[in-house]
SERO-4910 file (N, C-alpha, C, O; in steps of 0.05 Angstrom, whole numbers):
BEGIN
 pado doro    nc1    nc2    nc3   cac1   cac2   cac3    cc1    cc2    cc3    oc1    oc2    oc3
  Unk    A   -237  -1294   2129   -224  -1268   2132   -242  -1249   2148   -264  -1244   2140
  Unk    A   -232  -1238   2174   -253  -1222   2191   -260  -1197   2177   -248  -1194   2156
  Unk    A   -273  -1183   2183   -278  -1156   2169   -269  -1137   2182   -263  -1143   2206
  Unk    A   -265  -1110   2173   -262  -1085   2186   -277  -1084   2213   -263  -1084   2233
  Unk    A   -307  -1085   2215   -317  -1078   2238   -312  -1105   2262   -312  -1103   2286
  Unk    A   -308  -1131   2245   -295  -1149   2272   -263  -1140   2287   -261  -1142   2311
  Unk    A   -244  -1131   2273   -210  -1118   2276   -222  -1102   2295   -218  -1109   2318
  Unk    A   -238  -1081   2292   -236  -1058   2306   -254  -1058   2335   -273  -1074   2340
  Unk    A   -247  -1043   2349   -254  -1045   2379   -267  -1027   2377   -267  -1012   2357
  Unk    A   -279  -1023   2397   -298  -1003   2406   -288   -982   2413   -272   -980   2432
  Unk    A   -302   -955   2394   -302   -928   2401   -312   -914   2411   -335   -909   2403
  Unk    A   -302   -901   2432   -324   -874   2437   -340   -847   2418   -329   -834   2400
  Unk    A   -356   -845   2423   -371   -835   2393   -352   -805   2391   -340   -790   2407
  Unk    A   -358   -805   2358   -344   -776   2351   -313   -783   2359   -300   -763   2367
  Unk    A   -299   -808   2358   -276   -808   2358   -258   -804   2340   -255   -824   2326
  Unk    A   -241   -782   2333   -222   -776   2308   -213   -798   2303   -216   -803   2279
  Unk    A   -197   -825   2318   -184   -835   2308   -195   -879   2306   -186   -901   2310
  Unk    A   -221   -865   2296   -242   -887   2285   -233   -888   2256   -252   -879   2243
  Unk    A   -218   -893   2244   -218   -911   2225   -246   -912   2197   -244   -912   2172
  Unk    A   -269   -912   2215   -300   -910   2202   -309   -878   2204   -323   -869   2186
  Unk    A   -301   -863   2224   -312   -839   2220   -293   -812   2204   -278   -800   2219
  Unk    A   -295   -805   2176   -283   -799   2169   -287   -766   2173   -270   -748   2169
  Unk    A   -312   -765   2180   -314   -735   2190   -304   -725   2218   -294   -703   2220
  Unk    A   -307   -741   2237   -295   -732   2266   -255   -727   2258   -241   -708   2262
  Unk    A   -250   -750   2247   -219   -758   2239   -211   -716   2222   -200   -700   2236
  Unk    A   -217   -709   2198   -223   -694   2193   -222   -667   2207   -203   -652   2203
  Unk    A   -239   -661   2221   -243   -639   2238   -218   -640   2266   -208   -619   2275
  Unk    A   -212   -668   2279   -193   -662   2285   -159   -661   2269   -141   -646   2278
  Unk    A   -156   -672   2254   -131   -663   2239   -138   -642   2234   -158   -643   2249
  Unk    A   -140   -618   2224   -156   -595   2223   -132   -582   2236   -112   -570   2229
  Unk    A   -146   -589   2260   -143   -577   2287   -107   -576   2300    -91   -558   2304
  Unk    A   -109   -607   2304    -81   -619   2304    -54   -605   2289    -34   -593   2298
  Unk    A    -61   -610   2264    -35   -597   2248    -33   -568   2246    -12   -562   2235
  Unk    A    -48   -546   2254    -57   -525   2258    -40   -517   2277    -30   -495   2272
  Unk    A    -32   -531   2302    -30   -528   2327     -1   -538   2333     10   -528   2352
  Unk    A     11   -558   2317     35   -570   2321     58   -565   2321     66   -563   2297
  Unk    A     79   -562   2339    100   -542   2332    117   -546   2311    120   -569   2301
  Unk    A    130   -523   2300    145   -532   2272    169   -535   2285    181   -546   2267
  Unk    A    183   -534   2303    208   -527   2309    211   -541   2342    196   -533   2360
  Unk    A    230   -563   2346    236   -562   2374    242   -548   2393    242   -553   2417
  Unk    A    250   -518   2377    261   -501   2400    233   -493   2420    231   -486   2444
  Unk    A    206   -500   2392    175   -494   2402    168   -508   2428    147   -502   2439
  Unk    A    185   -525   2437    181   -544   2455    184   -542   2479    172   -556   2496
  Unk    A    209   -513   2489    217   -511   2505    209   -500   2532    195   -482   2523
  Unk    A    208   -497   2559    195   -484   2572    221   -488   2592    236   -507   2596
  Unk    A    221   -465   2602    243   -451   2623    226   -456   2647    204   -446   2644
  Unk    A    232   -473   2679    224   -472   2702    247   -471   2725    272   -468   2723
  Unk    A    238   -472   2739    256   -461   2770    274   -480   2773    297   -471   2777
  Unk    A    272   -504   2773    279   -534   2781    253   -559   2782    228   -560   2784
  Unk    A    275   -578   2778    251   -596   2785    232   -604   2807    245   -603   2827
  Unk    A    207   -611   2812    190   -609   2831    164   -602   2821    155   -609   2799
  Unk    A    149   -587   2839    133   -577   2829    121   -549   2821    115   -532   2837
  Unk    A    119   -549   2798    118   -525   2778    102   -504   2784     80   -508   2793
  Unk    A    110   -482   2781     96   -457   2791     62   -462   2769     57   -482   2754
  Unk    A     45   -440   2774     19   -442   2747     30   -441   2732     29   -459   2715
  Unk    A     49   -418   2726     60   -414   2692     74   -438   2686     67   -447   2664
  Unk    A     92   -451   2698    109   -462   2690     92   -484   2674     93   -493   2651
  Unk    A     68   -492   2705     57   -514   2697     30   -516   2673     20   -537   2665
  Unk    A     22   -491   2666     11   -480   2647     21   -473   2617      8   -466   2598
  Unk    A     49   -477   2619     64   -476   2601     74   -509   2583     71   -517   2560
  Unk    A     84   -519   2604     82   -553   2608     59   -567   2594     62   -582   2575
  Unk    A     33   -560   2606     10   -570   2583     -1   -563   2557    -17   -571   2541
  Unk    A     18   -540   2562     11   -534   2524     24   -545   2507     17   -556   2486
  Unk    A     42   -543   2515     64   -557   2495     52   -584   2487     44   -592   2465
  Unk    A     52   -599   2518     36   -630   2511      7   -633   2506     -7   -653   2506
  Unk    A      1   -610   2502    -32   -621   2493    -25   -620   2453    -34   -635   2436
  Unk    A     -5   -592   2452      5   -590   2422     19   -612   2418      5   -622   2399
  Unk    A     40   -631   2423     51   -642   2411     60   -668   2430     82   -678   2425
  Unk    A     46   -677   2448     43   -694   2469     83   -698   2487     96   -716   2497
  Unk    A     86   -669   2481    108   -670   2493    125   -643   2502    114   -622   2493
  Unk    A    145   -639   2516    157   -612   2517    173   -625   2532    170   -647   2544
  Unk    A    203   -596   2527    222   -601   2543    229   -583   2560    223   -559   2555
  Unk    A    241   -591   2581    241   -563   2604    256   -570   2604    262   -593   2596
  Unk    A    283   -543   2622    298   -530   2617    305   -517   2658    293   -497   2665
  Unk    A    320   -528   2675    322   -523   2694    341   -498   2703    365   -499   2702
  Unk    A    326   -472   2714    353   -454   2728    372   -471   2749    396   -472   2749
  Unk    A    361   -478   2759    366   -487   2783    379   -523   2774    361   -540   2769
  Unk    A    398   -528   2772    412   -549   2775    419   -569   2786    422   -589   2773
  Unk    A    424   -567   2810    422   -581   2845    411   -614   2834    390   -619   2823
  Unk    A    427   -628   2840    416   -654   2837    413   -669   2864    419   -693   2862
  Unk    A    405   -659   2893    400   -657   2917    374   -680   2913    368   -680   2889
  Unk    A    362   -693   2924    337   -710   2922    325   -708   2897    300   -706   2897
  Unk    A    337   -708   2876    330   -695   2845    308   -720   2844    286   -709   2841
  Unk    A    306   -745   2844    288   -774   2843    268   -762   2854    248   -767   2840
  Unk    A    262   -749   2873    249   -742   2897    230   -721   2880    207   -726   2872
  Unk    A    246   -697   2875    231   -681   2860    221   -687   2827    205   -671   2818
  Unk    A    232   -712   2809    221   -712   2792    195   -731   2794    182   -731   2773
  Unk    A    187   -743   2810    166   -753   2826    143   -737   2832    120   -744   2828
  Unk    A    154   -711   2843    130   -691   2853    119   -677   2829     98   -665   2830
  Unk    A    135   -679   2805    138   -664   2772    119   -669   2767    101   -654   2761
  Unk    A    117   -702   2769    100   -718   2748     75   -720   2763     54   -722   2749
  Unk    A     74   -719   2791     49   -719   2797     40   -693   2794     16   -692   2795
  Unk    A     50   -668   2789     30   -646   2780     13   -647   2756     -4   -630   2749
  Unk    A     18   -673   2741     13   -670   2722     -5   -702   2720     -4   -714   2699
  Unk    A    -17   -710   2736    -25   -738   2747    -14   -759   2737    -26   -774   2722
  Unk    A     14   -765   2744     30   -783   2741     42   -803   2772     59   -799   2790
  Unk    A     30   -816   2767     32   -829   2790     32   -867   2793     35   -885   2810
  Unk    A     27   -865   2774     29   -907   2777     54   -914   2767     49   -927   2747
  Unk    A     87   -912   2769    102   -924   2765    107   -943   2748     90   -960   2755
  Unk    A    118   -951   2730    127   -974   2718    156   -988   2730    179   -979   2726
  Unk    A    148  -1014   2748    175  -1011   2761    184  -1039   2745    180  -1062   2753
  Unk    A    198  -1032   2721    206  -1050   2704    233  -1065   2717    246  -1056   2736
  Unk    A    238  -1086   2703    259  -1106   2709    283  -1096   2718    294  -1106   2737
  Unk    A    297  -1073   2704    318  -1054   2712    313  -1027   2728    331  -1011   2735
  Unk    A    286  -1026   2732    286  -1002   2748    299   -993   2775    308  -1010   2789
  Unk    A    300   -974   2781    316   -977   2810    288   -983   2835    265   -986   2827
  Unk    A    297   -985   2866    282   -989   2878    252   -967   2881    229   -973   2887
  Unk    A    262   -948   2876    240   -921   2882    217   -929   2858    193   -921   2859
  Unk    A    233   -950   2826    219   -948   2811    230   -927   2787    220   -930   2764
  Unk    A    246   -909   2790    258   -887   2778    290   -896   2765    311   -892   2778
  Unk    A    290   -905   2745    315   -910   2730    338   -892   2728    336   -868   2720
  Unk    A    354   -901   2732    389   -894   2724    393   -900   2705    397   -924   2705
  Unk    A    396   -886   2673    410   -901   2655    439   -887   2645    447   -865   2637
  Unk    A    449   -910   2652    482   -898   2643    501   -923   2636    490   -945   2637
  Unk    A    529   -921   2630    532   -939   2620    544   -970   2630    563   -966   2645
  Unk    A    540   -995   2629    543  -1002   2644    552  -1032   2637    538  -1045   2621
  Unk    A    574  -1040   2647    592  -1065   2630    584  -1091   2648    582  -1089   2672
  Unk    A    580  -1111   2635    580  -1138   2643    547  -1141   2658    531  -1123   2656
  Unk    A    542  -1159   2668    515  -1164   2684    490  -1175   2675    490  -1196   2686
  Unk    A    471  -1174   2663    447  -1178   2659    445  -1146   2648    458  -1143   2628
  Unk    A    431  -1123   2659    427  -1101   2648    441  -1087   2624    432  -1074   2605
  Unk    A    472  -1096   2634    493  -1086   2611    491  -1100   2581    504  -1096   2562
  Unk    A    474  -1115   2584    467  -1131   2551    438  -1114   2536    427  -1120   2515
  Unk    A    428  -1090   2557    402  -1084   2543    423  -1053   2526    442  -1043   2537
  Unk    A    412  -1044   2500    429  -1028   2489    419   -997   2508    437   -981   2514
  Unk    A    396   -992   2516    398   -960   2537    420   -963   2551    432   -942   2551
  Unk    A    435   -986   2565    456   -984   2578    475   -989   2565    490  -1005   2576
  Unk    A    486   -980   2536    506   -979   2530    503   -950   2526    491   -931   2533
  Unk    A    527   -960   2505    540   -924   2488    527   -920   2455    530   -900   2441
  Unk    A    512   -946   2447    507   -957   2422    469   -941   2413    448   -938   2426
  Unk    A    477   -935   2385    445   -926   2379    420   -935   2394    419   -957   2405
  Unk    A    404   -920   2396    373   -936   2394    357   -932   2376    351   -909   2370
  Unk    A    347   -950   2363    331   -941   2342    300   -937   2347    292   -942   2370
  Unk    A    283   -926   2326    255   -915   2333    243   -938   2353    247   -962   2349
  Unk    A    231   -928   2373    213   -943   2391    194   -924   2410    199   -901   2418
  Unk    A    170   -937   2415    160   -919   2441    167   -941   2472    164   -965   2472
  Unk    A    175   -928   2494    174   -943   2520    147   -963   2523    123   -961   2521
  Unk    A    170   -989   2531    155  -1010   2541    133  -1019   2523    109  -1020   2530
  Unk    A    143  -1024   2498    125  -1039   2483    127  -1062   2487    115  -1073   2470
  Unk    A    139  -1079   2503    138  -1107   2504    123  -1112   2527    121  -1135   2535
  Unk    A    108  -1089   2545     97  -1086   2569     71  -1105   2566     69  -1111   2542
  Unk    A     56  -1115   2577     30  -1132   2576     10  -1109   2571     19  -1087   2578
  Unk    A    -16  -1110   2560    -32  -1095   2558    -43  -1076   2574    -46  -1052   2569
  Unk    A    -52  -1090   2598    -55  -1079   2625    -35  -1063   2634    -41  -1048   2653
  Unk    A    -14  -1061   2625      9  -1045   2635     25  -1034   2615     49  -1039   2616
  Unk    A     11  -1010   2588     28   -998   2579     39   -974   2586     25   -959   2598
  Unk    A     60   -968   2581     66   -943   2593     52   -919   2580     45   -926   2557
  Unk    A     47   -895   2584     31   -881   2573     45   -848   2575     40   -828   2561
  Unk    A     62   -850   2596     72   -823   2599    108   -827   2613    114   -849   2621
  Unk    A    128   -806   2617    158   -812   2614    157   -786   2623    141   -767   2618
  Unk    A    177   -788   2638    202   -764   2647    230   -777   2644    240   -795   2657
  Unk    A    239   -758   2621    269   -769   2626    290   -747   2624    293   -732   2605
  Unk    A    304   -749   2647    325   -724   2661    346   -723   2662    357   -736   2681
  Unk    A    363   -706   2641    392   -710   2643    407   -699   2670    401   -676   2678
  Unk    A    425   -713   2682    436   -705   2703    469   -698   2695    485   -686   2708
  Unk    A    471   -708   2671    502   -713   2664    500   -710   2630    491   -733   2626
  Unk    A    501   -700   2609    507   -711   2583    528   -718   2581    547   -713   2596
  Unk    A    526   -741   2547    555   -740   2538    570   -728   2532    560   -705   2530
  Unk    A    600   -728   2525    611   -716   2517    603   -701   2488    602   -678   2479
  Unk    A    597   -732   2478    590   -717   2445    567   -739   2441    562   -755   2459
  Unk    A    554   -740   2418    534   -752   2413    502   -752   2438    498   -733   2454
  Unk    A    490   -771   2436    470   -774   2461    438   -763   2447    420   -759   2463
  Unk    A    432   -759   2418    411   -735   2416    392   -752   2411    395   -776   2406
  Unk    A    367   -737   2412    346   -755   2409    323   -742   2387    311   -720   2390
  Unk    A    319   -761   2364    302   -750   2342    263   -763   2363    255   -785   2373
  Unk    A    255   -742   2361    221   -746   2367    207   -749   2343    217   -746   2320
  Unk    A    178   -756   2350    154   -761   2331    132   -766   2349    129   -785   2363
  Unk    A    117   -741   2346     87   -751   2361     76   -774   2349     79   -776   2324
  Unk    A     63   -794   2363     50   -816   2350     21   -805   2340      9   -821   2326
  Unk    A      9   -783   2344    -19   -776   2333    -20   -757   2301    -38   -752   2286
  Unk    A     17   -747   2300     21   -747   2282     33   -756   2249     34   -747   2226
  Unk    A     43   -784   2269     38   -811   2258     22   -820   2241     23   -820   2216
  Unk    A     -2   -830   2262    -28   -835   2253    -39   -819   2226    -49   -827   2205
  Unk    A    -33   -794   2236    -41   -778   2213    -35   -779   2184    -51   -776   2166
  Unk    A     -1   -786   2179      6   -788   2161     -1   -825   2154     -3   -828   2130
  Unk    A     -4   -840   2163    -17   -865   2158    -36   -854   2140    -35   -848   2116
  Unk    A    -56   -854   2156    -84   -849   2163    -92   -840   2128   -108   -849   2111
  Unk    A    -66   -810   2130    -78   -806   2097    -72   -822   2072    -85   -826   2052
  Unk    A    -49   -831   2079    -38   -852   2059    -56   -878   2051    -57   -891   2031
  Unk    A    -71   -881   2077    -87   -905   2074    -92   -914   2093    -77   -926   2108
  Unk    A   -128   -910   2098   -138   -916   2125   -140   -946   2135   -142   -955   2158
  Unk    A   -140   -960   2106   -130   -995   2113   -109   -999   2129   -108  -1019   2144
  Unk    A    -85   -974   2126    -63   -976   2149    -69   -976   2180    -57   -991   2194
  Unk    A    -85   -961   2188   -102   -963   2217   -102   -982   2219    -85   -992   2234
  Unk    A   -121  -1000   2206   -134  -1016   2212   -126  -1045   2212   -139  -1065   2217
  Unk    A    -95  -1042   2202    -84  -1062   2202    -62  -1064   2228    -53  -1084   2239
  Unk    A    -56  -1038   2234    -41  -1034   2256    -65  -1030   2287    -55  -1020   2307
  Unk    A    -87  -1035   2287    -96  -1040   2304   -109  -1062   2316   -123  -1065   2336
  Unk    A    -98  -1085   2291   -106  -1109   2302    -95  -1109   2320    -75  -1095   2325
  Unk    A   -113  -1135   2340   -103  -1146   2374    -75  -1166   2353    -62  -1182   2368
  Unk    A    -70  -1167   2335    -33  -1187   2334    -26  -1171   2313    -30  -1184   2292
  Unk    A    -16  -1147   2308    -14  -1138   2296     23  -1139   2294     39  -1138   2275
  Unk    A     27  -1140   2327     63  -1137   2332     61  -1161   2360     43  -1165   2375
  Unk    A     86  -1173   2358     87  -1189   2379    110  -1194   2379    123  -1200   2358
  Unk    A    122  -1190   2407    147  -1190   2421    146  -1213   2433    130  -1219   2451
  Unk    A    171  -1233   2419    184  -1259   2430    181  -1250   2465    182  -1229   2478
  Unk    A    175  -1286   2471    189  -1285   2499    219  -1274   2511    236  -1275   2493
  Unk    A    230  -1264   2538    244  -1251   2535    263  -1275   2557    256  -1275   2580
  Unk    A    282  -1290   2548    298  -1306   2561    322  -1300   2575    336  -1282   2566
  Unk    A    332  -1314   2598    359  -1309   2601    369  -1333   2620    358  -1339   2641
  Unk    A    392  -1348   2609    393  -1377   2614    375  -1398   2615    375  -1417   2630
  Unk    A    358  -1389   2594    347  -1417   2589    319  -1416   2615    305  -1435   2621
  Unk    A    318  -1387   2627    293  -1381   2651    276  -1361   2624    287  -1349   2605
  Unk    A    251  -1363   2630    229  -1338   2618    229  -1312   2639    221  -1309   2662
  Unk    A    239  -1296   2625    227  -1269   2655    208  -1253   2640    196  -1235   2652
  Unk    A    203  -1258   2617    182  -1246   2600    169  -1257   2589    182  -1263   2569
  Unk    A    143  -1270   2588    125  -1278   2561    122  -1258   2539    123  -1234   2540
  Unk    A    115  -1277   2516    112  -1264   2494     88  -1239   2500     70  -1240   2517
  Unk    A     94  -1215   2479     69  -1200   2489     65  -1192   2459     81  -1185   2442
  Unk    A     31  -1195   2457     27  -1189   2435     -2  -1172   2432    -22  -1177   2446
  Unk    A      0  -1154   2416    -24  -1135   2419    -24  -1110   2396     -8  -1120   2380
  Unk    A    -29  -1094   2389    -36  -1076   2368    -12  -1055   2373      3  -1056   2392
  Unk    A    -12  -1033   2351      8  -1023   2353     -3   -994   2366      7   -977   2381
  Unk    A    -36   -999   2348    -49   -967   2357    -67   -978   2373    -75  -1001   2369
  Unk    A    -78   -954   2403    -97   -971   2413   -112   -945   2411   -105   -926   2397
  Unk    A   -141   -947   2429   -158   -923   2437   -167   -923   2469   -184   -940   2475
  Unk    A   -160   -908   2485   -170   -915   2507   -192   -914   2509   -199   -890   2505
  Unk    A   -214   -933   2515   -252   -930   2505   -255   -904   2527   -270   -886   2520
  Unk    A   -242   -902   2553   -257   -878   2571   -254   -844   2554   -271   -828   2544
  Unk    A   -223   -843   2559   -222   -814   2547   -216   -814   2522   -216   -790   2515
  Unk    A   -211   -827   2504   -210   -832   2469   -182   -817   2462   -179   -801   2444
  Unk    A   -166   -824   2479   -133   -813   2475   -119   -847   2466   -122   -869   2477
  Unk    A    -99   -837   2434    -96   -858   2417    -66   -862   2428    -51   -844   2429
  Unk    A    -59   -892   2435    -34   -902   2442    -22   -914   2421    -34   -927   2403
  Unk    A      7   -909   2425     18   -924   2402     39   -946   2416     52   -940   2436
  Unk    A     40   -972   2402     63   -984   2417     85  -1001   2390     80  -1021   2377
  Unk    A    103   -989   2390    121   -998   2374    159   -998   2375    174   -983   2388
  Unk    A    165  -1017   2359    196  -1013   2352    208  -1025   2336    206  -1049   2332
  Unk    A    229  -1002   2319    231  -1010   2291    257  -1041   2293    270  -1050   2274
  Unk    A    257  -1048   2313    278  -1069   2317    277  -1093   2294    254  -1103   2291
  Unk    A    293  -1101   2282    295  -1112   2255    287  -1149   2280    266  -1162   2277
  Unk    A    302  -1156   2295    294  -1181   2310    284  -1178   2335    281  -1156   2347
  Unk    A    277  -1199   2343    261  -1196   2370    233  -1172   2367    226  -1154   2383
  Unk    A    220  -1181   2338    194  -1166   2335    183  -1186   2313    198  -1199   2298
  Unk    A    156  -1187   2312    149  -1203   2298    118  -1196   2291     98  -1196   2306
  Unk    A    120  -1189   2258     94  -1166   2247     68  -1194   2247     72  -1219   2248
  Unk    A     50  -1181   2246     20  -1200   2233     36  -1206   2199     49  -1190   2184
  Unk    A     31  -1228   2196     39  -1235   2167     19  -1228   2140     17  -1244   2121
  Unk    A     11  -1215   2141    -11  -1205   2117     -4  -1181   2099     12  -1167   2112
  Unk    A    -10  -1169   2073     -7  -1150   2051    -12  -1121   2071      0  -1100   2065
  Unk    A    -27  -1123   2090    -35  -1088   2099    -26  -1083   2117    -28  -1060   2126
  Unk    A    -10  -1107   2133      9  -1106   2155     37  -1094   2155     50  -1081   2170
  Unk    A     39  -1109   2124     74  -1109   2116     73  -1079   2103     90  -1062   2107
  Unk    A     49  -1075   2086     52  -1045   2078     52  -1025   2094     65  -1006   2086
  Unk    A     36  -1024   2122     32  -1006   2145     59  -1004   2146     69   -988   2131
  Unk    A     75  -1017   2162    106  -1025   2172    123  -1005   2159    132   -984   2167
  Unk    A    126  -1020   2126    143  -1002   2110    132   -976   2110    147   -956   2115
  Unk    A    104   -973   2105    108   -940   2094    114   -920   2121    118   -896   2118
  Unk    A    115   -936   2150    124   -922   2176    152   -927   2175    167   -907   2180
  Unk    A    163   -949   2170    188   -949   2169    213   -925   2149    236   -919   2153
  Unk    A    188   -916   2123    204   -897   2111    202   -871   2119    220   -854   2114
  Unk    A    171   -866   2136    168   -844   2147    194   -839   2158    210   -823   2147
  Unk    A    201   -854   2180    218   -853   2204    252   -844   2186    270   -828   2188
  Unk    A    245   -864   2171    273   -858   2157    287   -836   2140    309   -826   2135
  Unk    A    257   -833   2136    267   -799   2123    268   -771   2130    265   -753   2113
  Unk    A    271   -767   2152    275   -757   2178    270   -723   2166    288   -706   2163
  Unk    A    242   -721   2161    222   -695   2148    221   -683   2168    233   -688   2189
  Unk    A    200   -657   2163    198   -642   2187    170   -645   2200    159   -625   2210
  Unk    A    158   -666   2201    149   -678   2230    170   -685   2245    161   -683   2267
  Unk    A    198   -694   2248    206   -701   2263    225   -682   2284    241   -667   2273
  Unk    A    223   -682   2309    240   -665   2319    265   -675   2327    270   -699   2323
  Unk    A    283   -658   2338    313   -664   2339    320   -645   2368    317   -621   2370
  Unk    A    329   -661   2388    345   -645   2410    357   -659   2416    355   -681   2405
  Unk    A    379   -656   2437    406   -667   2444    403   -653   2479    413   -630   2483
  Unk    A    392   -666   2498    388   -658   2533    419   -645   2543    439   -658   2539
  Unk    A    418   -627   2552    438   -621   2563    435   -618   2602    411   -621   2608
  Unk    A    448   -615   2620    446   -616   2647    423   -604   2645    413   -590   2627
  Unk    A    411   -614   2673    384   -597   2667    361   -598   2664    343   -590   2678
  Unk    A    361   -612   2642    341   -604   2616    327   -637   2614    342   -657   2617
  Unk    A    298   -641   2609    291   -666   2611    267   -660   2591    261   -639   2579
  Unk    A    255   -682   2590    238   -693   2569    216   -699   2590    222   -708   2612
  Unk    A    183   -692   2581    162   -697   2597    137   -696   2581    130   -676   2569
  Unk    A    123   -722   2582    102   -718   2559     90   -748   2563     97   -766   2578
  Unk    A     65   -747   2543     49   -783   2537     86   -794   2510    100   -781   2494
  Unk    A     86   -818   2520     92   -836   2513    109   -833   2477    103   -851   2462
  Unk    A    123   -816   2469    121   -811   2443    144   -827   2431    164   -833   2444
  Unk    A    141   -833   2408    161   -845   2387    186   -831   2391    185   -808   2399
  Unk    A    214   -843   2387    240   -830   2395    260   -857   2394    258   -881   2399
  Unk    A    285   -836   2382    308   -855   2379    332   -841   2391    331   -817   2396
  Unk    A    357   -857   2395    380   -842   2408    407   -844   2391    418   -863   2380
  Unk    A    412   -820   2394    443   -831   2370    466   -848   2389    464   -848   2413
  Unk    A    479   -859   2379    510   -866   2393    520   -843   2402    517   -821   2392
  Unk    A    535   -851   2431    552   -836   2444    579   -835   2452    587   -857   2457
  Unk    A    598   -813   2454    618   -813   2472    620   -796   2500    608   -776   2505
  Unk    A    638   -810   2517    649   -798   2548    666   -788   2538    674   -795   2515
  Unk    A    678   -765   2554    714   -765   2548    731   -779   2562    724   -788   2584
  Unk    A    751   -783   2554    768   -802   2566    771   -798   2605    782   -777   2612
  Unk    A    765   -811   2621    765   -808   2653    744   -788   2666    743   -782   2690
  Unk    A    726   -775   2641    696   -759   2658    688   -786   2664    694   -810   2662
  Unk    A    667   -766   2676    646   -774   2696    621   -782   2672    615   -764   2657
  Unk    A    605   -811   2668    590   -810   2643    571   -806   2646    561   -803   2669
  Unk    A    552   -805   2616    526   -792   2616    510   -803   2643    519   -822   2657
  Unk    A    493   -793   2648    470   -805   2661    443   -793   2655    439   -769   2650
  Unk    A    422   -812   2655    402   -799   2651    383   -809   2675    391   -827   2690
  Unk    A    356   -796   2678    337   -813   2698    314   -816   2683    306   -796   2672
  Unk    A    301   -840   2681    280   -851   2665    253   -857   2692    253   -873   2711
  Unk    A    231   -837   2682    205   -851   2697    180   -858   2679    170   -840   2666
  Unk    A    172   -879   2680    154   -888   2660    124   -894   2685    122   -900   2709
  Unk    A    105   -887   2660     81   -885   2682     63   -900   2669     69   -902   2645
  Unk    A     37   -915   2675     19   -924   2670     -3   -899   2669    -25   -897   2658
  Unk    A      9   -885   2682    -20   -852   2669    -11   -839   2652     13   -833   2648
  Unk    A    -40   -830   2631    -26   -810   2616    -32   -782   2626    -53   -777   2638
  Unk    A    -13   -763   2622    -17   -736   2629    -33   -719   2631    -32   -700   2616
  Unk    A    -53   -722   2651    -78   -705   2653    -76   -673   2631    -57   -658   2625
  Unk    A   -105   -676   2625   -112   -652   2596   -100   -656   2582    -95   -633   2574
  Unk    A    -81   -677   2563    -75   -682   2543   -101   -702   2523    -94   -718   2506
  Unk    A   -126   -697   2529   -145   -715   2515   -150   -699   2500   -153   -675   2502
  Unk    A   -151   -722   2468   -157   -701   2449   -179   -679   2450   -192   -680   2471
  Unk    A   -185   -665   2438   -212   -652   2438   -217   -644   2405   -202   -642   2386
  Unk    A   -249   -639   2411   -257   -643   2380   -247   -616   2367   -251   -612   2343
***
């Protein structure tokens, strides 16, 4: 049986979310919950359009995500004119720039999701009308390539439904963390979650990917999370502190407290932040509109000045 200090990877010193240091961990929750918004409306930030953000706007933008590794903005300006174009220039204000140009992505790299019948893509549930349950983007991604940061931009809502419950993953951790720091440490094993190969006719277009749920980046000591509550096509480490981690996140999620936030995107209005936990309700069109659409950009950077600090 390996020990605690074999599981665990290497930290940068004074890292809160060491597992062993119970005083750094400490002083930042402190800090963290202090700072965290109570309310989604706390989330919000009013800018010109998409592109790139005035100081305030974009000074506004990083507070939110340094508080709660996320915010939503809120467009005057509407114009869906080279909108791909400008949510591109968004994300690089904010050093976003390495693309995730996943299997369904469009050519620029910048996703369309809307709904979409028959094909290969029309079997993944974002392109239906059907729930999503808790997940963070691209956990089935290879290590080398998790996603770490998202813009996602409504161009169209549904008619009715479409909303999306949030959860910072550092406030996650936290509630683990106090419950039982064995939970860390079991969700940071290197096999902690592992995602089946991903088939289609009997071809591989995915190998299995398997890796931890929490990571630490060793340079800037900003904690990733990679997960999804998907009942198949997931497959836990089989051990007592594995299965307990799971459930006691699984009831977090389920009991939908006030860590969790709640918004519903309207025209406009988009989502921009590191990588955070989130689910989608079921939706409707009305009968012969025009249907939702959203635009999805997933990045391999995370959002410059969002590193924790002590």
């Amino acid at each position: 049986m390996p020990t605690r200090d074999q599981i665990l990877p290497d930290f940068p010193q004074g890292c809160p979310f060491d597992p062993r240091d119970s005083q750094a961990y400490l002083r930042w929750r402190e800090a963290k919950l202090a700072m965290r918004p109570a309310r989604a409306e706390d989330l919000l930030v009013e800018i010109a359009a998409p592109g790139r953000p005035s100081e305030a706007e974009h000074a506004a933008i990083l507070d939110r995500c340094r508080r709660a590794n996320m915010a939503v903005y809120a467009c005057r300006d509407k114009d869906e004119r080279d909108l791909k174009a400008r949510l591109a220039k968004l994300g690089a204000a904010f050093g976003l720039h390495r693309l995730d140009r996943n299997l369904c992505a469009d050519e620029d790299g910048i996703t369309a999701l809307e709904v979409r019948e028959g094909g290969t893509v029309g079997e993944y549930i974002p392109y239906s009308n059907r729930p999503l349950s808790w997940h963070t983007d691209g956990y089935y991604n290879s290590a080398d390539e998790q996603v770490r940061a998202i813009i996602l931009h409504c161009a169209r809502p549904a008619a009715g439904g479409g909303a999306n419950a949030l959860l910072d993953p550092e406030i996650a951790y936290i509630r683990l963390r106090d419950e039982s720091p064995d939970f860390i440490t079991a969700l940071m094993h290197p096999a902690a979650m592992t995602i089946p190969p991903n088939t289609t006719g009997g071809e591989e277009i995915r190998p299995a990917r398997v890796g931890p749920v929490f990571s630490v980046d060793p340079r800037s000591g900003a904690l990733h999370m990679r997960y999804s509550a998907r009942k198949v096509n997931v497959v836990w480490r089989d051990d007592p502190a594995t299965r307990a981690a799971v459930d006691f996140l699984t009831g977090l999620l389920a009991a939908d407290g006030p860590d969790i936030l709640h918004w519903r995107l309207g025209a406009g209005q988009g989502y921009i932040g590191n990588n955070v936990l989130h689910n989608r309700s079921a939706f409707t069109d009305g009968d012969g509109a025009v249907g939702r659409l959203l635009y999805r950009a997933r990045y391999f950077d995370r959002m410059e000045g969002t590193e924790p600090r002590p």
